[in-house]
C-alpha positions, 0 to 999 in steps of 0.5 A: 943553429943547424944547416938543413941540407935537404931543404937546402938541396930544394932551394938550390933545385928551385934557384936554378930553376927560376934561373934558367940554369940546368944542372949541365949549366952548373957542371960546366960553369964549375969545370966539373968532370960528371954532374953527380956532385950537383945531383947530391947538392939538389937531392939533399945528400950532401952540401957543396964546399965554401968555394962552391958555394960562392960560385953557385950565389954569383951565378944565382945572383944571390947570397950564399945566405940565401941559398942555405936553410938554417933551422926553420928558415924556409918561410923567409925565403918565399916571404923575401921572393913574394915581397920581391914579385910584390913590388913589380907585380900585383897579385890575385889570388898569391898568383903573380899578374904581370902588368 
């Protein structure tokens, strides 16, 4: 079993994303001088630490676990969210339609 920092780099980009939060969001939220270390987080070049991690999953309201990609594991991602959008939604078309 391997951590895929790439793809772990684009679920961390999309977990902001659906977040609402910016990479200056995080940057502050962290007490960081520069953004440079979450670009390299988001863009796949490097991972952030075990201290960083727990910070990044409070603030995403997630796990840890679900932020990391190990080995294949992206389908279990958009399987967990779809079940998620499954129970406050209907779907048309694997396209959410908001009651």
């Amino acid at each position: 079993m391997s951590i895929q920092q790439k793809e772990t780099g684009s679920r961390i980009k999309s977990l902001l994303r659906e977040s609402g939060y910016t990479v200056r969001d995080i940057q502050s939220a962290m007490g960081f001088e520069n953004p440079q270390a979450v670009y390299k987080w988001i863009s796949g070049k490097c991972l952030p630490s075990l201290d960083n991690f727990l910070i990044l999953s409070r603030l995403l309201n997630t796990s840890i676990e679900d932020i990391l990609v190990i080995d294949g594991d992206i389908s279990r991602f958009g399987t967990k969210y779809r079940n998620f959008w499954k129970k406050l939604n209907c779907w048309y078309n694997d396209k959410p339609v908001i009651l």
